[in-house]
One Martini backbone bead per residue (centre of mass of N, CA, C, O) as a GRO file, in nm:
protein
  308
    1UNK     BB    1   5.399  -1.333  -3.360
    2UNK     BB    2   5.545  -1.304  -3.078
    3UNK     BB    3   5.686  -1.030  -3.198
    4UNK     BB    4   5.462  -0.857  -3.257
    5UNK     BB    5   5.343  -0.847  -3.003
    6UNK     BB    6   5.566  -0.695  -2.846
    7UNK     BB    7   5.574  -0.457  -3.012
    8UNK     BB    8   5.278  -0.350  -2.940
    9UNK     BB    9   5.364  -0.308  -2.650
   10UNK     BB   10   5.562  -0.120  -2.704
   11UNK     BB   11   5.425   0.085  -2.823
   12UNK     BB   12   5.247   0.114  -2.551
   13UNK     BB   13   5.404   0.124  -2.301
   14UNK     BB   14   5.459  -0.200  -2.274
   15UNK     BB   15   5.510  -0.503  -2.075
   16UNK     BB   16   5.408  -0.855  -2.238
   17UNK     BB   17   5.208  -1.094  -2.177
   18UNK     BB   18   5.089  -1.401  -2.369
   19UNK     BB   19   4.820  -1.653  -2.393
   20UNK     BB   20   4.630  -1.878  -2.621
   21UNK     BB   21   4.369  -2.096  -2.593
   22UNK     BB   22   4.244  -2.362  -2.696
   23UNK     BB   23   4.004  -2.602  -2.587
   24UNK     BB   24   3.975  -2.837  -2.788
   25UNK     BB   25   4.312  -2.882  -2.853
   26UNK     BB   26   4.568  -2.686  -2.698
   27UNK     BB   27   4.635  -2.459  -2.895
   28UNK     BB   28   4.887  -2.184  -2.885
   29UNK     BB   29   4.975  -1.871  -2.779
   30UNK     BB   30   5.267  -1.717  -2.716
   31UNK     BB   31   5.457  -1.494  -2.468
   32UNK     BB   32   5.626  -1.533  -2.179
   33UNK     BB   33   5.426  -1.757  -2.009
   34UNK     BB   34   5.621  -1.812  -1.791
   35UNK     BB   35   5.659  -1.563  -1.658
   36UNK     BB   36   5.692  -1.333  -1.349
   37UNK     BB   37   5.359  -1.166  -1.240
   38UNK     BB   38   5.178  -0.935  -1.099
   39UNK     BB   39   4.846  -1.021  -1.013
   40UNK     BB   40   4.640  -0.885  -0.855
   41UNK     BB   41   4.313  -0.953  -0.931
   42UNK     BB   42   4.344  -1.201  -1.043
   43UNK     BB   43   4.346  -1.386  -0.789
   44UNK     BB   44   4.050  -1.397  -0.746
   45UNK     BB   45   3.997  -1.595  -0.901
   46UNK     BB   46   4.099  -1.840  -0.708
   47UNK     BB   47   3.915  -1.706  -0.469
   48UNK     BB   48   3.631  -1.806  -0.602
   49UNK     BB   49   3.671  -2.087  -0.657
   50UNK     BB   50   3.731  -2.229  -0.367
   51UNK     BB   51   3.417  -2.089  -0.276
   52UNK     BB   52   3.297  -2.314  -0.438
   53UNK     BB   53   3.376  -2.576  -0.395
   54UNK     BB   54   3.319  -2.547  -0.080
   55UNK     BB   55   3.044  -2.502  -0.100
   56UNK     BB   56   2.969  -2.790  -0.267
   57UNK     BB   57   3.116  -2.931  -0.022
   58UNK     BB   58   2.992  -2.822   0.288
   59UNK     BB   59   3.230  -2.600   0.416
   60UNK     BB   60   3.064  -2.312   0.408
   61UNK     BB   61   2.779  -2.089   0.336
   62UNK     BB   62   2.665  -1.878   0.110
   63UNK     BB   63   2.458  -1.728   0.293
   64UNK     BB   64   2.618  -1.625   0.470
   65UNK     BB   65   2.621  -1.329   0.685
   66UNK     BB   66   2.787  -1.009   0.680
   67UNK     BB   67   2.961  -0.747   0.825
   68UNK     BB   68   3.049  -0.432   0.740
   69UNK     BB   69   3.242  -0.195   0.804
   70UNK     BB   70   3.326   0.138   0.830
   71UNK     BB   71   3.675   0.166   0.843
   72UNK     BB   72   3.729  -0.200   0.848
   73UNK     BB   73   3.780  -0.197   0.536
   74UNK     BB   74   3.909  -0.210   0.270
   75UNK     BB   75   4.036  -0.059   0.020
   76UNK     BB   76   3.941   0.134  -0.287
   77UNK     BB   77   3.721   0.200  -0.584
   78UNK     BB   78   3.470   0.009  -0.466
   79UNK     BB   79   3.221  -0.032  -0.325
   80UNK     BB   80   3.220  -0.094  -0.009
   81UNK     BB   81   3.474   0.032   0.020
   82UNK     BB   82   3.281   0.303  -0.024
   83UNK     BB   83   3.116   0.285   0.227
   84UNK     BB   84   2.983   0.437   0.524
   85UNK     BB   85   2.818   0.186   0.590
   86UNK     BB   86   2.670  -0.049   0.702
   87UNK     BB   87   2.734  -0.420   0.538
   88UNK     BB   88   2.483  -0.678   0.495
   89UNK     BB   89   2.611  -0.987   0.341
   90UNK     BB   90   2.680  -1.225   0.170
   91UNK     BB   91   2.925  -1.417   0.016
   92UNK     BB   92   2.803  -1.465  -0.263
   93UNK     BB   93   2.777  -1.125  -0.285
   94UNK     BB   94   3.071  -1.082  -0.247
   95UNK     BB   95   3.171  -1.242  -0.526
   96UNK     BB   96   3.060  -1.074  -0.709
   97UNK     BB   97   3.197  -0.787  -0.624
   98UNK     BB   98   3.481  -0.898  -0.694
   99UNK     BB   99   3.456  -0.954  -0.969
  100UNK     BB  100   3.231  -0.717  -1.129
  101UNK     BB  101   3.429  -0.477  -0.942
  102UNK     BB  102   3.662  -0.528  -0.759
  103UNK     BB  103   3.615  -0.583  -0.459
  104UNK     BB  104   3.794  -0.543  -0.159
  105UNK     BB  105   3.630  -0.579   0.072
  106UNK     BB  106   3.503  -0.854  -0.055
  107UNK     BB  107   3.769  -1.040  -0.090
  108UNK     BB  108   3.872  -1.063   0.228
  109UNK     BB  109   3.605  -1.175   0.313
  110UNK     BB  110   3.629  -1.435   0.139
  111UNK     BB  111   3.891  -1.505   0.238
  112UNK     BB  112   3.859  -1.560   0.503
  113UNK     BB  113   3.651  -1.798   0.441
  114UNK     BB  114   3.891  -1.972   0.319
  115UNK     BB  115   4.202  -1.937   0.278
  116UNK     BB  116   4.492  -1.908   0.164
  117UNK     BB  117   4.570  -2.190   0.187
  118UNK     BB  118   4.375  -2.321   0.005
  119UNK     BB  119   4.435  -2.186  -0.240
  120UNK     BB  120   4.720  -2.300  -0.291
  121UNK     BB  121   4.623  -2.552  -0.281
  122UNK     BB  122   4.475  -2.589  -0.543
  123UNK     BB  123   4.659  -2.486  -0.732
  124UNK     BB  124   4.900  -2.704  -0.695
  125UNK     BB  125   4.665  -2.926  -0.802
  126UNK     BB  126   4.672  -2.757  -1.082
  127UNK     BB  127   4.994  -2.664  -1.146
  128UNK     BB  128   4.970  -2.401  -1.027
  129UNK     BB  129   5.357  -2.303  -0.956
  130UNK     BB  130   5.347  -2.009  -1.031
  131UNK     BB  131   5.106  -1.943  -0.818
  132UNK     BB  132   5.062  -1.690  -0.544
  133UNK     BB  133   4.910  -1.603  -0.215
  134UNK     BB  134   5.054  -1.386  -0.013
  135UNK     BB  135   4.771  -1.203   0.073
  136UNK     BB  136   4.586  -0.919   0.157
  137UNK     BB  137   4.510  -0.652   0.051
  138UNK     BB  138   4.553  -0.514   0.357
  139UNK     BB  139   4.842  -0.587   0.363
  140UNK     BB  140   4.972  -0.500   0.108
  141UNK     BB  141   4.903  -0.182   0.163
  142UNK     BB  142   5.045  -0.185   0.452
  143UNK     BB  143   5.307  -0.236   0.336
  144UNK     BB  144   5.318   0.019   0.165
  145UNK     BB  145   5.325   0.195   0.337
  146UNK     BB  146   5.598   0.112   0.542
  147UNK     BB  147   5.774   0.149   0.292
  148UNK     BB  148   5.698   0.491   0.299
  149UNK     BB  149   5.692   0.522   0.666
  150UNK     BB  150   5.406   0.401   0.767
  151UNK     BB  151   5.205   0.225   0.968
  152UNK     BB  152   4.944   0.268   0.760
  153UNK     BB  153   4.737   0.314   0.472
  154UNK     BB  154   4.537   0.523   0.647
  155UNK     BB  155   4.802   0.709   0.677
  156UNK     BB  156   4.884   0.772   0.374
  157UNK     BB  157   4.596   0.872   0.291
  158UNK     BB  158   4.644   1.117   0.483
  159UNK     BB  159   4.885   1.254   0.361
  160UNK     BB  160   4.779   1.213   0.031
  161UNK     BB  161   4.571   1.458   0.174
  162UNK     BB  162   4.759   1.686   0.336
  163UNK     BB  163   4.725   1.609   0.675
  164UNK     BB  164   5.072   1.594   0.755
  165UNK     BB  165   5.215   1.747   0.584
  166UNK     BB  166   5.437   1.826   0.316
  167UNK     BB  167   5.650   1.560   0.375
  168UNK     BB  168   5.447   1.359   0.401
  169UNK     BB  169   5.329   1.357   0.162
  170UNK     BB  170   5.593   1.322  -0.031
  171UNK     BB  171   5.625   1.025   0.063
  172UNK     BB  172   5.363   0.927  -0.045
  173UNK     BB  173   5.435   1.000  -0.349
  174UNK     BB  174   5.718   0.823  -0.394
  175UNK     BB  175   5.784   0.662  -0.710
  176UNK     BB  176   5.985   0.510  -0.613
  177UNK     BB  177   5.919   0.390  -0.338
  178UNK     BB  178   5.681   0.268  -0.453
  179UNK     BB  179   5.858   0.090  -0.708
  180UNK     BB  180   6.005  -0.098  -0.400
  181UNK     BB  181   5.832  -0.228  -0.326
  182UNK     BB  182   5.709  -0.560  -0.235
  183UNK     BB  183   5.428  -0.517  -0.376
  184UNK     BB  184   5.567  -0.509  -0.681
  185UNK     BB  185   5.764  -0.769  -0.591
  186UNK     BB  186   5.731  -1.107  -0.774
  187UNK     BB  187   5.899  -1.236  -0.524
  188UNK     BB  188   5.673  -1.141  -0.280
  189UNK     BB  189   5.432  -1.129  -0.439
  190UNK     BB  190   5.122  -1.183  -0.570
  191UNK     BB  191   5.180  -1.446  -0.811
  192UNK     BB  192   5.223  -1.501  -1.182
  193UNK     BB  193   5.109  -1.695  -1.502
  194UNK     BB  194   5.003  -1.716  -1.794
  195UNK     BB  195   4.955  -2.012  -1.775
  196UNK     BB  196   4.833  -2.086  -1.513
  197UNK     BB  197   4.589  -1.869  -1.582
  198UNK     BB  198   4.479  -2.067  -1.819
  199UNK     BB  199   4.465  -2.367  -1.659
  200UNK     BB  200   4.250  -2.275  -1.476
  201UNK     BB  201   4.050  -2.231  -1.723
  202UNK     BB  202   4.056  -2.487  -1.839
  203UNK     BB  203   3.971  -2.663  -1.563
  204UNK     BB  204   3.647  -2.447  -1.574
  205UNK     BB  205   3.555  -2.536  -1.841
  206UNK     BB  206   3.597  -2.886  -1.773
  207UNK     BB  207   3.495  -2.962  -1.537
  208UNK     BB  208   3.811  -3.011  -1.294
  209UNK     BB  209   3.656  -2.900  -1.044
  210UNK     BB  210   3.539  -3.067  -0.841
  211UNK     BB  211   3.263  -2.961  -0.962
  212UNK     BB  212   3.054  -2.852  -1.180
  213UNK     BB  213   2.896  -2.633  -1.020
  214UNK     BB  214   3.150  -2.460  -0.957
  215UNK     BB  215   3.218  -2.375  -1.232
  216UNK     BB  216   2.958  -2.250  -1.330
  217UNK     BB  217   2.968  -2.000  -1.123
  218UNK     BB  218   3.243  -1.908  -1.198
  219UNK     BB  219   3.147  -1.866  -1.511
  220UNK     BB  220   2.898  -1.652  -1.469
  221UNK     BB  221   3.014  -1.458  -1.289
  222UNK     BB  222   3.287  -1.363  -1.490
  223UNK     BB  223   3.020  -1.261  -1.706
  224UNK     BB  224   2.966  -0.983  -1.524
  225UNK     BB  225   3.208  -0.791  -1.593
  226UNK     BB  226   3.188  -0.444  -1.662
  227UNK     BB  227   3.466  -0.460  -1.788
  228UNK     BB  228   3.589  -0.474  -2.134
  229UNK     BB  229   3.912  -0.482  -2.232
  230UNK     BB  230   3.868  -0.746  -2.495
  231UNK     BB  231   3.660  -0.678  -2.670
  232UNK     BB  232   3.767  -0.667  -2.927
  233UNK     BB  233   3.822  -1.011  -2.962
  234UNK     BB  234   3.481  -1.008  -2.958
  235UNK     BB  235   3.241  -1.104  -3.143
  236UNK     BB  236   2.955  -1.098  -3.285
  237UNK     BB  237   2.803  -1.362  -3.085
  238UNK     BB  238   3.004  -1.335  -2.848
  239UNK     BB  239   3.198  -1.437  -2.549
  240UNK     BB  240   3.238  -1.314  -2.191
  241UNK     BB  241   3.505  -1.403  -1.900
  242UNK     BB  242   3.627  -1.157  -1.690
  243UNK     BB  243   3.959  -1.071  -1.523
  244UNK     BB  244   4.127  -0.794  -1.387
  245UNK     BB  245   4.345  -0.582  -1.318
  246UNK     BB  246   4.543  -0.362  -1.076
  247UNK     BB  247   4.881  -0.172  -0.975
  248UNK     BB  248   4.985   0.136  -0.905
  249UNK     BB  249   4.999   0.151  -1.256
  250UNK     BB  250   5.192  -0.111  -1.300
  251UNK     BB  251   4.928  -0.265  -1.363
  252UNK     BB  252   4.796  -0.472  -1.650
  253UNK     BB  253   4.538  -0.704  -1.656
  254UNK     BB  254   4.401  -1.041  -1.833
  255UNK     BB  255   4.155  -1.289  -1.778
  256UNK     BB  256   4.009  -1.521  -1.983
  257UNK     BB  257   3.717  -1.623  -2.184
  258UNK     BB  258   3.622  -1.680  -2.527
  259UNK     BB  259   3.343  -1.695  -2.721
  260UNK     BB  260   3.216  -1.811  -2.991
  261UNK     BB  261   2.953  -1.874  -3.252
  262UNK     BB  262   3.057  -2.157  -3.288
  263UNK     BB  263   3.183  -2.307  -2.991
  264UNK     BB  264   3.457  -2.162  -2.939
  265UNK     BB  265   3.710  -2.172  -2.694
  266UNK     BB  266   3.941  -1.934  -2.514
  267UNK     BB  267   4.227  -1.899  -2.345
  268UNK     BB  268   4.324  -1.597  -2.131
  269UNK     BB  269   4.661  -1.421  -2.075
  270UNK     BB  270   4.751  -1.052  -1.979
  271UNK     BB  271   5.051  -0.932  -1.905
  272UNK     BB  272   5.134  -0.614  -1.747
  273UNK     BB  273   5.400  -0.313  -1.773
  274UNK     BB  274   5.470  -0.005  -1.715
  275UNK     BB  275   5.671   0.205  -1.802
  276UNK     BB  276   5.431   0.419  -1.672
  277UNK     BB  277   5.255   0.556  -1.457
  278UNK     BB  278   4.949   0.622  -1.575
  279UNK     BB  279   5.047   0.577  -1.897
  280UNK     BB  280   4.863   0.480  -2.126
  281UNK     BB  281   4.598   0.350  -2.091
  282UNK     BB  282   4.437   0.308  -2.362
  283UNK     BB  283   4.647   0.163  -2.519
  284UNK     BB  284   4.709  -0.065  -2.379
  285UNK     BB  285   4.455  -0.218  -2.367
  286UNK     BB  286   4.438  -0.220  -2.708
  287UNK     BB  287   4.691  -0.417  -2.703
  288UNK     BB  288   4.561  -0.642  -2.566
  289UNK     BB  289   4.344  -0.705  -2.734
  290UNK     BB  290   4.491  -0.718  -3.013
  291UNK     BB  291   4.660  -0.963  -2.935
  292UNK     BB  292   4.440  -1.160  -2.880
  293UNK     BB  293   4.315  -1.179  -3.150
  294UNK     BB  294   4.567  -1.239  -3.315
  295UNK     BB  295   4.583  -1.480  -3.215
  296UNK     BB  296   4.296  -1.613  -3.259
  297UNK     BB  297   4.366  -1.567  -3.561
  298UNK     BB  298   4.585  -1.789  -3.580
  299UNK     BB  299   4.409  -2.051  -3.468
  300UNK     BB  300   4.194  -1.975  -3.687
  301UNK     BB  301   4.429  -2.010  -3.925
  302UNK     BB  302   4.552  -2.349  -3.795
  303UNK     BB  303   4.791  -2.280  -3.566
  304UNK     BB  304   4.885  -2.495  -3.339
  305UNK     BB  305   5.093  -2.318  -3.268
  306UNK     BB  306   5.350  -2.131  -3.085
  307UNK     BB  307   5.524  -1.884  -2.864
  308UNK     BB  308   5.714  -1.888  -2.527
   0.00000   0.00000   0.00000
């Protein structure tokens, strides 16, 4: 199983990491699930858990409004990141606009109010120890600038759209110099693995974090993500609750839990890298849904365990 399973990833142009994970009995099918990859947005699910736990433990006030200034949000291609005007706004609606649309000003917005420093603290208390969330989205964004020689990431999207001139331009899309930057360097970069992210999935389903009701929120709001790049995977009557990744072309991420119109589920991380950025990228999702499938119809035709 888990050589075809590489193989379908290698066949679709990318490199890829996966575990799938049985809730009942932790039966699982892996494939490299421990090799460490860079998280992209799939970071956000521990970032959204850290931030129910503390609602419900009355160390912040989910109701409490922000306001976001349009040009001092982080950027995207997504939600707030993308208003003109200010936008005043809850924390849990902007929890909301996180997991279901990937809204990175509305990440670092919910970030700044839980704080990097608990979020790792979390995840270390749940075992997941090759987890770390090293930045946030504008740090991140803004190391690639300066990786390509510009001050901050608004500058670069300056040259990027040839307001500096043709030699700024050439230097912002220098896709060498973009694939050795710091934030594409999973030693360095916020990064994870397929177990660790299968581990938080699995006792955010066994309401193991905080109260039941921190876990029941987080499992809502992952249910509402607008993308479904596993549907392959969900029979008709199934359910799904996940969230994407992608970063600058090179990551293409999906944890999910999945569940059956039996009442099993599955919990689910698949970690990909393409060997070209933004090349094949419907083969590359189509890999992912279907390797997901395949495993899970492997533990569900009896095999207790997988390849790791």
């Amino acid at each position: 199983m888990g050589a075809s399973i590489e193989e379908s990833f290698e066949g679709a142009g990318c490199t890829g990491a996966l575990l799938v994970r049985r809730l009942s009995d932790d039966a699982e099918v892996g494939v490299r699930s421990d090799d460490v990859w860079l998280a992209a947005s799939v970071i956000k699910v521990p970032i959204a858990l850290e931030f129910f736990v503390q609602a419900e433990q009355g160390q912040l006030d989910p109701t409490l409004r922000v306001t976001l200034q349009p040009g001092m949000s982080t950027p995207g291609p997504s939600g707030i990141s993308l208003a003109q005007d200010a936008v005043t706004i809850s924390l849990r609606d902007l929890v909301l606009l996180m997991l279901s649309i990937s809204d990175n000003a509305a990440t670092d917005a919910v970030l700044a109010a839980v704080s990097a420093e608990a979020v790792n603290r979390r995840l270390r208390d749940l075992g997941c120890q090759s987890t770390v969330l090293v930045d946030s989205i504008q740090a991140s964004v803004d190391t690639l600038a300066v990786d390509l020689g510009f001050p901050d990431y608004a500058t670069l999207l300056r040259a990027q759209a040839g307001e500096l001139g043709a030699d700024a331009r050439a230097a912002s899309v220098d896709q060498g110099r973009i694939s050795s930057s710091r934030v594409l360097d999973a030693r360095r970069a916020s990064r994870t693995t397929a177990r660790d992210m299968v581990q938080l999935l699995r006792a955010v389903w066994r309401d193991e974090v905080g109260a039941p009701a921190a876990c029941a929120e987080l499992r809502r709001v992952m249910a509402t993500q607008v993308s479904r790049r596993l549907a392959v995977a969900v029979p008709d009557g199934g359910s799904l609750a996940a969230k994407t990744g992608a970063l600058f072309g090179r990551v293409r991420n999906e944890v999910a839990v999945i569940g059956m119109p039996d009442g099993e589920h599955y919990a689910v991380a698949v970690l990909t890298r393409p060997h070209q950025p933004f090349v094949r990228v419907s083969e590359i999702d189509l890999a992912m849904g279907q390797a997901v499938k395949a495993a899970i119809n492997e533990l569900a035709t009896g095999s207790r365990a997988g390849t790791s």
